[in-house]
C-alpha positions in Angstrom: -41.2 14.7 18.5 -38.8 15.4 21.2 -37.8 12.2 21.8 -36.8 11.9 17.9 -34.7 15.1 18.1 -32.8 13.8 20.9 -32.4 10.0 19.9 -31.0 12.1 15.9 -28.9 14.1 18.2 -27.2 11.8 20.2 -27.1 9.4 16.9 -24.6 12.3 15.7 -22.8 13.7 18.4 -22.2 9.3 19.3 -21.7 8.3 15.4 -17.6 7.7 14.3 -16.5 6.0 11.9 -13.1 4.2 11.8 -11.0 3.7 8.6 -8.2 0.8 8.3 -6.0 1.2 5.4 -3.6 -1.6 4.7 -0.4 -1.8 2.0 2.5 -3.2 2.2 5.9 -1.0 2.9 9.4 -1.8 1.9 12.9 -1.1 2.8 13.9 0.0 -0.1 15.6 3.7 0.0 17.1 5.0 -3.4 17.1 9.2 -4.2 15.8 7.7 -8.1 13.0 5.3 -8.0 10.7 4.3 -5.8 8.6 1.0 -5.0 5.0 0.7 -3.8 2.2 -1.9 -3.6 -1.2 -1.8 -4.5 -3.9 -4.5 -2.7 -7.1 -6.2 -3.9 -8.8 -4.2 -1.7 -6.9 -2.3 0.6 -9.5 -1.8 3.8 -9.0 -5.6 4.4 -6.6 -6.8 6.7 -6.2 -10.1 4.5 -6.6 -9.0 0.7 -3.7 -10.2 -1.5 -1.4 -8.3 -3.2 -2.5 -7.1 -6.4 1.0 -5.0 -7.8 4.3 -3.4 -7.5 5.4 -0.9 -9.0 8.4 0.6 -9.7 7.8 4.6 -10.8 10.5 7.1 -11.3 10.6 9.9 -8.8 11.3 12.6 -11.8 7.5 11.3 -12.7 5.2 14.2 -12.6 1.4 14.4 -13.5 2.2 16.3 -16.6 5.6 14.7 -17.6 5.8 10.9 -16.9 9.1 9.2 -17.0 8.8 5.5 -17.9 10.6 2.3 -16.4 11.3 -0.9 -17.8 11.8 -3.7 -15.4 14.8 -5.9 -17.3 14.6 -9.5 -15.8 11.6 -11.2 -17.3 11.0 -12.8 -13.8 10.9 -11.8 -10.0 11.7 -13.9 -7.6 8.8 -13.2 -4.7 9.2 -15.5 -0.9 6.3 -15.2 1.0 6.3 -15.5 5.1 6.1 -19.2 5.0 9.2 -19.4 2.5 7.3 -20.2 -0.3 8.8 -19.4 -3.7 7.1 -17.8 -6.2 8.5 -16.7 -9.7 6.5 -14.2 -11.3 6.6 -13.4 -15.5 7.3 -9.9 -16.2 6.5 -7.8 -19.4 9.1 -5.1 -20.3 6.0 -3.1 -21.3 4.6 -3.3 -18.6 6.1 0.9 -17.3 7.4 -0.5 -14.2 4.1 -2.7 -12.6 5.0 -6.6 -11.2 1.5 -8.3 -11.7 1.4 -10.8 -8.8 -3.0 -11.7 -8.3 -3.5 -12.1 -12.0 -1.0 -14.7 -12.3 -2.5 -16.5 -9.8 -0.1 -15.3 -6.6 -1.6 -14.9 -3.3 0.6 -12.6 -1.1 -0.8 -11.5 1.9 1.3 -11.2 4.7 4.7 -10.1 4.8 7.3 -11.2 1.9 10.2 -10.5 0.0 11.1 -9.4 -3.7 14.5 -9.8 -5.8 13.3 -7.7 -8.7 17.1 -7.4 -10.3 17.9 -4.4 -12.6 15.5 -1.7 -13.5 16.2 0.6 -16.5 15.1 4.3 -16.5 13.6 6.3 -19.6 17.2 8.5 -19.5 19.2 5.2 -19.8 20.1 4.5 -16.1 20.0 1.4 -14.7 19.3 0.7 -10.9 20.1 -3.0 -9.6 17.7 -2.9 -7.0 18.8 -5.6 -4.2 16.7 -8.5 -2.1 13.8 -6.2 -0.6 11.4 -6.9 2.3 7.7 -5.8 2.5 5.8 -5.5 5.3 1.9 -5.1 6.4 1.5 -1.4 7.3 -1.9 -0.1 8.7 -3.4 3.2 9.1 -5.7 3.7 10.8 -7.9 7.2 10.9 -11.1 8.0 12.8 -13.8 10.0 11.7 -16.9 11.6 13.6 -19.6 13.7 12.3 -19.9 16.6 14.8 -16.1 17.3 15.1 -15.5 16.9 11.7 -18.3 19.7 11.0 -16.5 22.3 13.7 -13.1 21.9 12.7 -14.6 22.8 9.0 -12.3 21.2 6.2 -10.3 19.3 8.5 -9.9 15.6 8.5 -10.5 12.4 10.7 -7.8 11.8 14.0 -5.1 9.7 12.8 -5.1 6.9 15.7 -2.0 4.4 14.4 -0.2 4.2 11.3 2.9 1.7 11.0 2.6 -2.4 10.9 -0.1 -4.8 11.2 1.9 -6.5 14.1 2.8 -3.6 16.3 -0.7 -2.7 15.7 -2.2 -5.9 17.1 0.4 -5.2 19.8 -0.7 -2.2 21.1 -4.6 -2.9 20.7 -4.3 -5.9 23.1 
């Protein structure tokens, strides 16, 4: 019985868990809009791009302010140089839908996604913009979690894939 107690005791107080997070980040920097990405799955280093999207930063839980994306395609090159041209629906409030037309973006890339029109009537020309491979990266453990009572795992690295792989070697 004691040898239980201490091999469940030492299971916990040894026991951590670490969390990799991955999405891509842009450059882009404008006080209206903003652009994010959304994986396949985003706790593996090489899922594909699933979406942008382009929200409004009026945009609220309670009050949503729509955007229309006007060109009806996006030019995407991936790390390679590869060209791809996307379809996009108008009603589509502002999402690019690259992995269900096929597009497999997993590494770093650029996007000329053209003029964006807001629900007010604005309309944003966003230029050529660059995405990169961010990680964060977050450790949990089961006893320190449990002290430090609603607090959350140790943030260990958060920033790209590259300087990442960088500092690990």
């Amino acid at each position: 019985m004691k040898k239980i107690f201490i091999s469940l005791v030492s299971l916990l107080v040894f026991t951590s868990c670490v969390l990799h997070s991955y999405n891509f980040v842009s450059n882009y920097n404008n006080n209206r809009i903003s652009i994010t990405t959304n994986l396949v799955d985003e706790q593996k280093e090489n899922s594909p791009l699933n979406y942008i999207w382009i929200y409004d930063k009026r945009s609220k839980t309670d009050n949503h302010h729509g955007v229309k994306i006007l060109s009806l395609t996006i030019r995407i090159v991936d790390s390679k140089n590869k060209e791809y041209l996307i379809k996009n629906n108008p009603d589509d409030d502002g999402n690019i839908f690259l992995y269900k037309q096929g597009v497999t973006i997993t590494d770093d890339f650029k996007a000329y996604i053209g003029k964006v029109q807001l629900d007010d009537g604005t309309i944003i020309d966003i230029p050529l913009v660059s995405f990169k491979k961010n990680v964060y990266v977050e450790r949990y453990s089961v006893i320190s979690d449990t002290i430090n009572a609603g607090g959350r795992g140790k943030e260990i690295f958060n920033g790209t894939v590259e300087d990442y792989k960088k500092q690990k070697k």
